[in-house]
N, C-alpha and C positions, 0 to 999 in steps of 0.2 A: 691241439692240446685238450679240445673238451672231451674227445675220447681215450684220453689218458687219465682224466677225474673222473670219464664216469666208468674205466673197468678199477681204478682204485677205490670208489665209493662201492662197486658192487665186489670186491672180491677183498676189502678191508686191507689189504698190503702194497707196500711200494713193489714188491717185486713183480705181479702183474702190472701196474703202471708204465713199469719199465717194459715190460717183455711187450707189452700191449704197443709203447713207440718205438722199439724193434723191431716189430709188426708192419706198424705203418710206415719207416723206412723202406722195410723190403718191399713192399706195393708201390711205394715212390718211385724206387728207381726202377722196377719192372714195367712200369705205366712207363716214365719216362725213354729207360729201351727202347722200347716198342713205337713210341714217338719218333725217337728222332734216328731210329735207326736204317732208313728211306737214305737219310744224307751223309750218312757217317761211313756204314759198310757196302759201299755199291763194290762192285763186282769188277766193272769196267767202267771208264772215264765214257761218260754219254754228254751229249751235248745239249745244253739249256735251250 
């Protein structure tokens, strides 16, 4: 949230605020992808 005050403090409008945790959604869930995507999309059933 504090990088949502501070591009609404630098750029004076809610609507960067907004686009700015838009922003940081879309990097969420790409970090997150990338994370957990080892367990989720395998290929073939392998053994633990």
């Amino acid at each position: 949230m504090g990088v949502e005050l501070a591009f609404e403090h630098l750029f004076a409008t809610a609507t960067m605020r907004y686009t700015d945790g838009v922003i940081g959604l879309a990097i969420g869930y790409v970090a997150k992808y990338h994370l957990v995507k080892q367990y989720v999309f395998r290929t073939a059933a392998q053994p633990r």
